[in-house]
Every structure is written in structure tokens, then in C-alpha cells.
C-alpha positions in Angstrom: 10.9 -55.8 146.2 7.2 -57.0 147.3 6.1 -53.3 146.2 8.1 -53.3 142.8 6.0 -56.6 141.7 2.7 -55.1 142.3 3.3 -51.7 139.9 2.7 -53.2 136.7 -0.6 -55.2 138.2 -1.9 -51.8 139.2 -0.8 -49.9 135.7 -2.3 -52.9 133.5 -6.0 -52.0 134.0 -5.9 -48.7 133.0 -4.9 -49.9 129.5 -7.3 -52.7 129.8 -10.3 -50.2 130.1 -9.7 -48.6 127.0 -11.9 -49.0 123.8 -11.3 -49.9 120.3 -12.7 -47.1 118.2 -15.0 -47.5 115.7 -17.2 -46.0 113.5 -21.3 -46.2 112.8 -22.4 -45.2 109.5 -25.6 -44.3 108.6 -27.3 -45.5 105.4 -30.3 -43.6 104.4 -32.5 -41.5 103.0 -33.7 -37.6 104.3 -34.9 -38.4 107.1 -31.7 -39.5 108.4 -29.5 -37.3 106.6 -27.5 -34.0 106.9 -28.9 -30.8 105.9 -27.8 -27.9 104.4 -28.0 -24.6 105.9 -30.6 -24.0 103.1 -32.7 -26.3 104.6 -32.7 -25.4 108.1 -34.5 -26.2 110.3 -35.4 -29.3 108.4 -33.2 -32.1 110.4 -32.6 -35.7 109.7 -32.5 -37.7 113.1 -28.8 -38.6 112.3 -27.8 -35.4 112.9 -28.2 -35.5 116.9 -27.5 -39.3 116.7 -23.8 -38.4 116.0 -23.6 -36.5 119.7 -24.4 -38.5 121.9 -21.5 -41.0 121.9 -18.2 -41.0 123.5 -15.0 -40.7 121.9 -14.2 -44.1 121.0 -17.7 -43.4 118.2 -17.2 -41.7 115.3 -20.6 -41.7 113.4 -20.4 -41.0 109.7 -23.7 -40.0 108.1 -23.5 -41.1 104.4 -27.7 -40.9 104.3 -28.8 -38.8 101.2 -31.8 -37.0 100.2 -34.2 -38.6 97.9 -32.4 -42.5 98.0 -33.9 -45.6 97.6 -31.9 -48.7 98.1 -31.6 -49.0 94.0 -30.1 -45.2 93.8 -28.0 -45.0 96.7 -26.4 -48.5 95.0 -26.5 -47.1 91.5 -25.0 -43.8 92.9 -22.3 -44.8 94.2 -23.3 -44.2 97.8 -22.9 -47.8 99.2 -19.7 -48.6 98.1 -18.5 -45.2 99.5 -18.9 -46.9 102.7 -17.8 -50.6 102.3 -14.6 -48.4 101.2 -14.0 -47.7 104.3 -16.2 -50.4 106.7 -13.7 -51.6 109.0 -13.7 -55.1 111.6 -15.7 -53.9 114.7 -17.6 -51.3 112.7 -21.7 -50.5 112.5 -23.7 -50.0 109.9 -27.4 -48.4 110.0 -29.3 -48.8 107.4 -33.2 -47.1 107.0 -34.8 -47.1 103.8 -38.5 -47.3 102.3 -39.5 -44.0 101.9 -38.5 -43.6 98.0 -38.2 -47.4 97.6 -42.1 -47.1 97.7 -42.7 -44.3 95.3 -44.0 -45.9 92.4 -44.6 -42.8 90.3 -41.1 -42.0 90.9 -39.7 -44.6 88.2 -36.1 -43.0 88.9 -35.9 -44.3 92.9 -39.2 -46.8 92.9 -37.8 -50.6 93.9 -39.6 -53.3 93.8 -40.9 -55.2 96.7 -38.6 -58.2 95.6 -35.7 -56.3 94.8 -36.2 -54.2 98.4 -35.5 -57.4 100.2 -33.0 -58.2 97.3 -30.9 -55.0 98.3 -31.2 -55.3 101.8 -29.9 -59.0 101.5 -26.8 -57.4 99.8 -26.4 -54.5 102.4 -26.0 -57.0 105.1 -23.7 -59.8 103.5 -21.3 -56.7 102.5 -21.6 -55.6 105.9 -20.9 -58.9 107.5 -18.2 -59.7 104.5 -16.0 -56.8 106.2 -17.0 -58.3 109.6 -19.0 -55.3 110.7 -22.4 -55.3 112.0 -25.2 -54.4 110.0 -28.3 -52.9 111.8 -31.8 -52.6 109.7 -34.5 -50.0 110.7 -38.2 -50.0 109.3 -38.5 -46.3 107.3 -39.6 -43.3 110.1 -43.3 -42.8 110.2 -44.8 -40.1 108.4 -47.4 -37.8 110.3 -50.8 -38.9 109.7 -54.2 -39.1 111.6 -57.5 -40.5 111.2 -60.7 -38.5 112.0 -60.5 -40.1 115.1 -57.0 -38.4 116.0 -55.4 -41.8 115.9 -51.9 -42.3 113.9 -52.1 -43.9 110.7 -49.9 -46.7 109.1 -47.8 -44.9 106.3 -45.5 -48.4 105.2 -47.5 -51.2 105.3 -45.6 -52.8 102.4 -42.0 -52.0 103.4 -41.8 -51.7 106.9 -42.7 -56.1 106.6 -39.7 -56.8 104.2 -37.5 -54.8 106.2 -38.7 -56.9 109.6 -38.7 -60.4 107.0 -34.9 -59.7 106.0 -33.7 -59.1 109.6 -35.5 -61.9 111.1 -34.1 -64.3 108.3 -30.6 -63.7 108.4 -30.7 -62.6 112.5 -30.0 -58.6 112.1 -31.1 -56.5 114.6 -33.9 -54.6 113.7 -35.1 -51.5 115.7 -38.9 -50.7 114.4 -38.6 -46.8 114.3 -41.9 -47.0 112.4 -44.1 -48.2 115.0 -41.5 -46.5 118.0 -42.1 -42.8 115.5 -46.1 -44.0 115.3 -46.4 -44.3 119.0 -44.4 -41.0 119.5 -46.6 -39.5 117.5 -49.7 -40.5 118.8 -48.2 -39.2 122.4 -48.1 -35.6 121.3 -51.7 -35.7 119.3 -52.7 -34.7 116.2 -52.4 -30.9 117.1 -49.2 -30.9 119.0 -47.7 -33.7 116.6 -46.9 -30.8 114.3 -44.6 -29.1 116.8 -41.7 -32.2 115.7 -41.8 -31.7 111.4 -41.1 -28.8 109.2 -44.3 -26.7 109.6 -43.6 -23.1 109.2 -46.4 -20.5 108.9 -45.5 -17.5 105.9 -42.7 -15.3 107.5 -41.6 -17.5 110.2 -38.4 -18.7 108.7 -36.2 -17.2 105.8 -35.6 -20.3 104.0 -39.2 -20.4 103.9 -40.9 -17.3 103.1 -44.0 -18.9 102.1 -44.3 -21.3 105.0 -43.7 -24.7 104.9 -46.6 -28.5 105.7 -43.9 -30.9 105.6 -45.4 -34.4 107.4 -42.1 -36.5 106.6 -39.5 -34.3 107.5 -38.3 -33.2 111.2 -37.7 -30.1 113.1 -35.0 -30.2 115.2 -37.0 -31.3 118.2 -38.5 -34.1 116.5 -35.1 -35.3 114.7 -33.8 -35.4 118.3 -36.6 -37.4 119.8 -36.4 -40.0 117.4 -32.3 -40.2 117.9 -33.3 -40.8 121.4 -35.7 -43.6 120.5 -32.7 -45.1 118.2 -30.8 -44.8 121.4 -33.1 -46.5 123.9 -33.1 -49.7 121.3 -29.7 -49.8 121.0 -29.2 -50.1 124.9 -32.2 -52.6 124.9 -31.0 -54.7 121.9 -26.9 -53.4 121.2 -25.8 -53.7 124.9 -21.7 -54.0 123.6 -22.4 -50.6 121.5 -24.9 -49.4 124.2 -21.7 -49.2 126.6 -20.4 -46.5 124.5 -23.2 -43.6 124.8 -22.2 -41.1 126.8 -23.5 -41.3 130.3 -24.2 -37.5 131.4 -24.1 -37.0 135.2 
């Protein structure tokens, strides 16, 4: 009888141990976004992002080409997620890039309406009692005459920090993180992680391709990974669901 008692004791933990699932979408622009085949091998970083969780992650990569905070609202794009933003879910949201482009009139926003946006992205978020994560915008490659990295969001890489330390996001600082990843590989070798292709050397790009914004696929990878080492620093509940490789 003594033996009998103890069988549910010993089954219960195996249920206990087991995960809610949950998904992490990605809100973005194109350097966090899927490519097409066309594009190859331009990558955005939240391609290998979505691999390296276990099964209780799904990671849903609604970043676009081209997006500012005003289009991907005006688009449609946002609300595509809150759709389907569930209790218990993430969301990552990186933008700048095209928020900045002033002679782009279509995508430019406004330093005031930046921080405007992002205020939005996180009480919707936290409305659907999710977690919203902010991001400064990716670094682009660029040196000095002295081989050291230059500074590419001075403006919006602050408002994004200002939001997240007002209303107590997380913020992961992929600009500074992608500057001093940069600045590691040198000027030269700096070019062996963005879409520089000599004439020939690919078929989507006959002519060759200088491309200091967008990633290879080594360089979309490596900055996954530094995405991943803040999350285990600052996300420790969501850092418990990266796969742990032997």
C-alpha cells in the first residue's frame, strides 16, 4: 500500500517540468527580417535567431524591409501581431534605420513621434500581457581614418534607450554590442559579416554588391548570438528556453 501512495508523487514532476509555449515576434525592419531567395545571401539576424530555441519557442518574424515605426503601423504590420499576441508572449521590437531617413518622406518619423510609437508598441504589448523588448537599430559598418567604428544613430539609438528606461522595458543595445563587434574584426575583415560581393561572385549579383547595413549570413548569425547572450544576462525566465547543445 506504502508503494501505491508514492506513484503519483514520483509521476507529478514530470508534468511539472514542462513549459508553456509561447511565441517571440520580431518587429522590424531589414536587418531583422526574412529574405527571399532573390536576396540571398543577404540575411536579417532574425533568421538564425529563430533556431536556437527549444520547442516550447516559436519565433515569428513579422520584420519587413524598408519599415519605420510610422509604415509598419500604417501598413498594417503591427496589428498583424497584436492579432495574435497571446499572455506569456515576447515581443522584439528594433527600429531606426528608416525612421531616420529624412529624404525618404514616405518612412521618415519624427524624433517625437519615434518615442510616440514606441510608447504605443509597448502599452499594446503589455495591454495583451506580453512582454515587450526594445533594441537600439543594428550598427551600420563605418570607420574613421583611424580604423575605429563610427556612430551611425546618434539620434535614435537615445529615444529608443529614453522609452525603455521610462516605462522599465528591457532594452538590449545591439548598436553599441554590433559597434564593438565590429571594431573586433577591423576595418578590413569587418567586411567578411555584410553583403559585399565582388562582380561574378554571386548570381543574384552579377555586378557585385558594397552593402554596409545589410548581413551575410555569418554576420546575421553573430549578431543573433549577441541578442542571445543579453537575453540570458537580462531575460533569465526566457534565457531558460535556448537550447543548451552538449
Amino acid at each position: 500500500m506504502g508503494k501505491l501512495k508514492l506513484l503519483p508523487l514520483l509521476i507529478l514532476p514530470a508534468f511539472a517540468v514542462q513549459k508553456k509555449k509561447i511565441t517571440i515576434y520580431l518587429a522590424g525592419d531589414s536587418t531583422m527580417s526574412v529574405k527571399e531567395v532573390k536576396a540571398y545571401p543577404e540575411t536579417g539576424w532574425g533568421m538564425p535567431f529563430a533556431y536556437f530555441w527549444d520547442s516550447s519557442v516559436t519565433v515569428v518574424n513579422k520584420a519587413r524591409n524598408g519599415r519605420s515605426t510610422k509604415t509598419f503601423i500604417s501598413e498594417g504590420h503591427w496589428q498583424a501581431i497584436l492579432a495574435s499576441l497571446r499572455e506569456g508572449d515576447y515581443v522584439f521590437i528594433q527600429f531606426g534605420h528608416n525612421d531616420e531617413s529624412v529624404e525618404k518622406k514616405d518612412r521618415y518619423t519624427p524624433p517625437d513621434s519615434f518615442q510616440i510609437n514606441l510608447n504605443r508598441f509597448v502599452d499594446d504589448v503589455r495591454a495583451r500581457k506580453a512582454t515587450p523588448v526594445l533594441l537600439t537599430p543594428v550598427s551600420r559598418r563605418r570607420f574613421d581614418k583611424t580604423g575605429k567604428v563610427q556612430e551611425t544613430h546618434k539620434e535614435y539609438t537615445p529615444l529608443v534607450k529614453k522609452v525603455a528606461g521610462a516605462r522599465g522595458v528591457v532594452c538590449i543595445d545591439l548598436d553599441s554590442l554590433s559597434r564593438n563587434l565590429y571594431q573586433q574584426f577591423g576595418e578590413e575583415q569587418s567586411t567578411l559579416l555584410f553583403l559585399h560581393l565582388s562582380p561574378g561572385e554571386h548570381p543574384n549579383y552579377p555586378e557585385g554588391k558594397t552593402d554596409n547595413t545589410h548581413f551575410n549570413e555569418l554576420g546575421a548569425r553573430l549578431i543573433a548570438q549577441l541578442v542571445l547572450r543579453e537575453i540570458r544576462q537580462k531575460i533569465p525566465e526566457l534565457a531558460q528556453r535556448i537550447v543548451k547543445r552538449p
